[in-house]
Backbone as CSV, one residue per row, in Angstrom:
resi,resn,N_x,N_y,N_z,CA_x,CA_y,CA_z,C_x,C_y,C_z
1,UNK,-24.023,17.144,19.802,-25.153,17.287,18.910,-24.685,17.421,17.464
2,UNK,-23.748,18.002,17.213,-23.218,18.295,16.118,-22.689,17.242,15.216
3,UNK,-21.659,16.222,15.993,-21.283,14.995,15.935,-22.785,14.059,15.087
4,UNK,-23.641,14.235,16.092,-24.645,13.020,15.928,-25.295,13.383,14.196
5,UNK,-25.426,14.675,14.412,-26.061,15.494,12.855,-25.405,14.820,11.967
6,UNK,-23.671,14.837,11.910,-23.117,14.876,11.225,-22.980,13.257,10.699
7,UNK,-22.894,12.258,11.807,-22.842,10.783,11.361,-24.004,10.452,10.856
8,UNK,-25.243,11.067,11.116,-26.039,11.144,10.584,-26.540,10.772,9.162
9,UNK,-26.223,12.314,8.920,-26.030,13.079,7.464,-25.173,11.465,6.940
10,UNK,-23.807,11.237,7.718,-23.003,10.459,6.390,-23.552,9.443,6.576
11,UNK,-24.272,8.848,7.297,-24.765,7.518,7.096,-25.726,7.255,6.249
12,UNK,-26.761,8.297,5.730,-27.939,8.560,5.183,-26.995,8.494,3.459
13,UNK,-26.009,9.070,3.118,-25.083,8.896,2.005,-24.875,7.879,1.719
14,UNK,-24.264,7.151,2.947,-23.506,5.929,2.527,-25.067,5.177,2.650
15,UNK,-26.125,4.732,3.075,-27.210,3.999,2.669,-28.009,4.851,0.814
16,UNK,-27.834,5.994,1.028,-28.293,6.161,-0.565,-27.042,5.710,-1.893
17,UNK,-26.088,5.800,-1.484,-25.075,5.268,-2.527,-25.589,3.855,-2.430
18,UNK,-25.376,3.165,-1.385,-25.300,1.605,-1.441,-26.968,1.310,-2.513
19,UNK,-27.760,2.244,-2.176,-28.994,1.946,-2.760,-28.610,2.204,-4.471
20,UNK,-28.101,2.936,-4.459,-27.352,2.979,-6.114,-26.902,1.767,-6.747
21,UNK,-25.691,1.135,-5.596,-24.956,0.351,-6.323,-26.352,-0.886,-6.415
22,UNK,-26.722,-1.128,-5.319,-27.649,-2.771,-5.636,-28.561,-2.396,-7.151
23,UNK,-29.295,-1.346,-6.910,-29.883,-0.759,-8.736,-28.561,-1.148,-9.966
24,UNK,-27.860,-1.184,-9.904,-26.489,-1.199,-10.732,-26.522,-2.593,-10.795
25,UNK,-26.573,-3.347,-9.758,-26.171,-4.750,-10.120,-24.381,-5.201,-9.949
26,UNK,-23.784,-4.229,-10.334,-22.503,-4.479,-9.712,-22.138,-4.489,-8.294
27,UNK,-22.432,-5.714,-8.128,-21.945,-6.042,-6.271,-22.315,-7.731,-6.303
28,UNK,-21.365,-8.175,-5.333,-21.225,-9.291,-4.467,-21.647,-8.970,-3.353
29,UNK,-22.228,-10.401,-3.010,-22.979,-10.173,-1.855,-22.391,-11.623,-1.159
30,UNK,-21.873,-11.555,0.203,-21.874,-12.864,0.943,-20.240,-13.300,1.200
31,UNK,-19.837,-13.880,2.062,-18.865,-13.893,2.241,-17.594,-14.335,1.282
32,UNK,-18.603,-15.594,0.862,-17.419,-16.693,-0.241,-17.288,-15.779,-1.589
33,UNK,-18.212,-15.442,-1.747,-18.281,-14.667,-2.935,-17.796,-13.407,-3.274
34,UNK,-17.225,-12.717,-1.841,-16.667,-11.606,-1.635,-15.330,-11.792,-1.723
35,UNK,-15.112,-13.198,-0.938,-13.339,-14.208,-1.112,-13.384,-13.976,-2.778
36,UNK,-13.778,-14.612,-2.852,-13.688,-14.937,-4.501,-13.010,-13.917,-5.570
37,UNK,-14.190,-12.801,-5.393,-13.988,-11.946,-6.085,-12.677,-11.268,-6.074
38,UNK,-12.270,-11.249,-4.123,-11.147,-10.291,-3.759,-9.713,-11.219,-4.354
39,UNK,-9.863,-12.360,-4.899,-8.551,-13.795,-5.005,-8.788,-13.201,-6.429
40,UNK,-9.541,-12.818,-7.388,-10.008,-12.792,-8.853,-9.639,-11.612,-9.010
41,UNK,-9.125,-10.267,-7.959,-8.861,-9.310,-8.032,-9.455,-8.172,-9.035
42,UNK,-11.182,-8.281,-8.952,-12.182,-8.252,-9.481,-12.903,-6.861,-8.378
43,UNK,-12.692,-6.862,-6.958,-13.299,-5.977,-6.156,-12.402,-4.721,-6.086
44,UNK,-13.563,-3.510,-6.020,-12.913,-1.814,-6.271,-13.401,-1.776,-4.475
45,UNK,-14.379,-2.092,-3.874,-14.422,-1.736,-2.417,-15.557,-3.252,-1.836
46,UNK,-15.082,-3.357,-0.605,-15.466,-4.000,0.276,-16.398,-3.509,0.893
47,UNK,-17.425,-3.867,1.597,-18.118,-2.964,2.440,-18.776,-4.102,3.740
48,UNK,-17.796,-4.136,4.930,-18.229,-5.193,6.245,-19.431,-4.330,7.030
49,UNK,-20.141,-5.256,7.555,-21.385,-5.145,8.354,-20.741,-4.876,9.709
50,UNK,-21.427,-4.272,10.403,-20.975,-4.528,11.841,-21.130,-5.298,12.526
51,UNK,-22.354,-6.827,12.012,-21.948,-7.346,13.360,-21.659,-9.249,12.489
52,UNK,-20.241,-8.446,11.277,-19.717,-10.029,10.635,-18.964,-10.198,11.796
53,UNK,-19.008,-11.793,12.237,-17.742,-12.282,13.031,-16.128,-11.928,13.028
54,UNK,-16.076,-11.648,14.043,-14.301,-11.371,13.880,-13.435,-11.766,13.278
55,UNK,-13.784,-13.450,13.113,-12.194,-13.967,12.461,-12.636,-13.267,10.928
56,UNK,-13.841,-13.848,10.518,-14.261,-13.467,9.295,-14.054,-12.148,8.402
57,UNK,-14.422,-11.132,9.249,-13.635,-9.688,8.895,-12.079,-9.617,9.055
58,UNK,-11.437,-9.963,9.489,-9.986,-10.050,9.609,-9.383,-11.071,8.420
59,UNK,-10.405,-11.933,8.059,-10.031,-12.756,7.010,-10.016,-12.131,5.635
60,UNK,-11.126,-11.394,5.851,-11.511,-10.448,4.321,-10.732,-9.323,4.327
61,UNK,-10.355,-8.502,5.392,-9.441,-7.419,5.542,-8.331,-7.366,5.355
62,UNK,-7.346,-9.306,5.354,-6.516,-9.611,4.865,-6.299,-9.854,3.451
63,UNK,-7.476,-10.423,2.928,-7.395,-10.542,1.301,-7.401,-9.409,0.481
64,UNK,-8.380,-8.685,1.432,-8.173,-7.077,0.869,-7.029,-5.975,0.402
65,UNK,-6.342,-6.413,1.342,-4.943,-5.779,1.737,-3.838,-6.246,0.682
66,UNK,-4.086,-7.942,0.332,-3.160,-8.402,-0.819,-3.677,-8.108,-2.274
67,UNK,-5.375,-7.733,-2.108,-5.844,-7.111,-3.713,-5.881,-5.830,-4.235
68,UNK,-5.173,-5.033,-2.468,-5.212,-3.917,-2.842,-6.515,-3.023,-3.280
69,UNK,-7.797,-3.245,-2.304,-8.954,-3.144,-2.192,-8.728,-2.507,-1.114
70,UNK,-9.981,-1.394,-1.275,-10.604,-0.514,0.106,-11.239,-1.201,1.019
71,UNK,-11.128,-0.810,1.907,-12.587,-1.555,3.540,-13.260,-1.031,3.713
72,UNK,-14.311,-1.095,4.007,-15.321,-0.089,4.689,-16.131,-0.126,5.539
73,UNK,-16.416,-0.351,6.939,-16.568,-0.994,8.012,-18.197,-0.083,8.033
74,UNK,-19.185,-0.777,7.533,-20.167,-0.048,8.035,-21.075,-0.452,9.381
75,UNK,-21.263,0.766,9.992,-22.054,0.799,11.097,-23.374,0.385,11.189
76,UNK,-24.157,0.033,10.378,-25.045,-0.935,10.303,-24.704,-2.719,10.619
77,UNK,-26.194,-3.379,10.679,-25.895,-4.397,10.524,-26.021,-5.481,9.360
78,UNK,-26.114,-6.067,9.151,-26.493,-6.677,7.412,-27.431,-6.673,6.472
79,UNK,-28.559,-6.751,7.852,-29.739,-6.452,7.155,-30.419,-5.101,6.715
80,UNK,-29.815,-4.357,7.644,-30.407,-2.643,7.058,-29.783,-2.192,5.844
């Protein structure tokens, strides 16, 4: 029970931040454009959906890794 409170609680964060950043306007949205940015070494964090295709997240998790960018695997799916 405690557990569930608690992912809860952080998920409700991480959807009010994200609601921040889209107000901000600073964000990429979409895959190529996420490439892009991460090759332009332009991205401070990543943020994957849960249900992007495998190769596709492994593709971005790799570019990530050479831009020296965060991941952030959220438990949602794209559209929420």
């Amino acid at each position: 029970m405690v557990a569930e409170k608690k992912s809860k609680k952080t998920l409700e964060s991480i959807n009010s931040r994200l609601a921040l950043v889209m107000k901000s306007g600073k964000y990429s949205f979409g895959y190529k454009q996420t490439l892009k940015t991460l090759r332009l070494g332009k991205a401070k964090l990543v943020i994957i959906a849960n249900n992007t295709p495998p190769l596709r997240k492994s593709e971005i998790e790799y570019y990530a890794m050479l831009a020296k960018t965060g991941v952030h695997h959220y438990s949602g799916n794209n559209i929420e």
